[in-house]
C-alpha positions in Angstrom: -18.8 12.9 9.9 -16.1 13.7 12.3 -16.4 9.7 13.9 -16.4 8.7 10.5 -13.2 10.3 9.5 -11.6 8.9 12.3 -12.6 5.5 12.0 -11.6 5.9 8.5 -8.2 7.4 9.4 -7.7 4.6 11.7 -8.4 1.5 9.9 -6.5 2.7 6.7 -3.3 3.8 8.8 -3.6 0.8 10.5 -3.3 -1.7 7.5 -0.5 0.2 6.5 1.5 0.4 9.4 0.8 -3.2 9.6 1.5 -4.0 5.8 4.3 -1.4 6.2 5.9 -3.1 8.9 5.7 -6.7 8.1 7.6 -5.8 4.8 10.4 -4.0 6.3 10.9 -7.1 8.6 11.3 -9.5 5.5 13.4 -7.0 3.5 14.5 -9.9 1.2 11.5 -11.7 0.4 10.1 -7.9 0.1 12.2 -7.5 -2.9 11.8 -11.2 -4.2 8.3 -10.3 -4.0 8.7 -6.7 -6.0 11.2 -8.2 -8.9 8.1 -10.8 -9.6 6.0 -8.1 -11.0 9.0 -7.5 -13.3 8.7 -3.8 -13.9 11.8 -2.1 -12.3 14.9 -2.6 -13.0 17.2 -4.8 -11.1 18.8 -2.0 -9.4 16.0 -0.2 -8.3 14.7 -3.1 -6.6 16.4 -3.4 -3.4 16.0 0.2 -2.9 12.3 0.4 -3.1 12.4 -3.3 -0.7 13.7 -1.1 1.7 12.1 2.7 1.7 8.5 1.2 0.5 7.9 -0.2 3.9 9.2 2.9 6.0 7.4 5.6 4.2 3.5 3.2 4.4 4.5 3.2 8.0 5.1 6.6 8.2 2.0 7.7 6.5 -0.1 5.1 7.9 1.3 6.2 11.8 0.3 10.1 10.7 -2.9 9.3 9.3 -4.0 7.3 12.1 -2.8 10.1 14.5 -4.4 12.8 12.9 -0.7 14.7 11.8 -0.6 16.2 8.5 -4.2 14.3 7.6 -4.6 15.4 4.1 -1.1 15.0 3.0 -0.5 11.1 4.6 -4.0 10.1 3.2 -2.5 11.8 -0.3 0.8 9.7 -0.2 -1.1 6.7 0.8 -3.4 7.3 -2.3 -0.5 7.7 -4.6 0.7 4.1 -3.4 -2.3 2.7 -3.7 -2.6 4.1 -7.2 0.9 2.4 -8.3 -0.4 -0.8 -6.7 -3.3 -0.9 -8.6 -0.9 -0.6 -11.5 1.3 -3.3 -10.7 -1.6 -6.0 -9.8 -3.3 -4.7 -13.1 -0.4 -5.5 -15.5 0.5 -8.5 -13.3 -3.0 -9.6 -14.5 -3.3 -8.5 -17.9 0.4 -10.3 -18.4 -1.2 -13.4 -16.5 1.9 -13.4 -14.5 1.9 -16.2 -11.1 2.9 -14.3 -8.5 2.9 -13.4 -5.1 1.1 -10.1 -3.9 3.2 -9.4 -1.6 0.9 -6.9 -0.2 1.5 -7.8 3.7 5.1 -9.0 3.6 4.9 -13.1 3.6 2.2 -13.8 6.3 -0.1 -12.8 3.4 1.5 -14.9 0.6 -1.8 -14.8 -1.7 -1.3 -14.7 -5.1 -2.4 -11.1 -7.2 -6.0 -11.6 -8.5 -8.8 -9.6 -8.8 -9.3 -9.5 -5.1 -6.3 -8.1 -4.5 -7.6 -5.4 -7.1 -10.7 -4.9 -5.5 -9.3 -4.5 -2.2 -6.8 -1.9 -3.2 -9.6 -0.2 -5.0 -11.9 0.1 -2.2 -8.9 1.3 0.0 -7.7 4.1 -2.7 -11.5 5.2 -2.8 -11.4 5.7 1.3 -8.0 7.4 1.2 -9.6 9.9 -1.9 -12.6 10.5 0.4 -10.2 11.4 3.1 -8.0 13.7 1.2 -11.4 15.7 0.1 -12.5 15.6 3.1 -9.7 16.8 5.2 -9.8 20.1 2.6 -12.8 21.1 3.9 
């Protein structure tokens, strides 16, 4: 169980050093991106355009190198969780727009994939926080 942790541990603070880092190098688009899903308020946009990015690279870089596993897995599933949110009600609204899950190399639109994919990542960064408990 101990290789399958790490793979784990490796692939999901991987996509979101990745995902983490290709945001904070678009900062702008970033919060184009975030004010599509129309659910903060103006101000609060910019703000989150620029901290979102840092703190999935953060947890993604601890996660992957095994510092303070339980905790970065957590915040990582607490992002995922308001993800989900945000794709859900941009689908339930039927809204067009942009994911902006990976910055603006991925510039796919939200749909149910995206849902799915999020979905299966909160459900490996749940079995890591369980895990790491034990």
């Amino acid at each position: 169980m101990k290789i399958v942790s790490l793979l784990l541990r490796l692939a999901l603070g991987g996509a979101f050093v990745v995902a983490g880092t290709l945001k904070f190098l678009q900062p702008a688009t970033f919060a184009a991106d975030i004010g599509n899903y129309r659910l903060l308020p103006h101000e609060a946009i910019n703000l989150l355009a620029i901290t979102l990015p840092w703190i999935e690279v953060v947890a993604g870089i601890l996660l992957a190198l095994g510092v303070w596993r339980r905790a970065s897995a957590a915040v990582i599933a607490v992002m995922l969780m308001i993800f989900l949110v945000a794709i859900g009600q941009a689908l339930a609204r039927g809204l067009d727009v942009r994911c902006g899950c990976f910055g603006t190399v991925e510039a796919r639109k939200v749909s149910g994939l995206a849902l799915g994919q999020d979905t299966a990542l909160l459900a490996v960064a749940v079995w890591l926080v369980w895990r790491e408990r034990n």
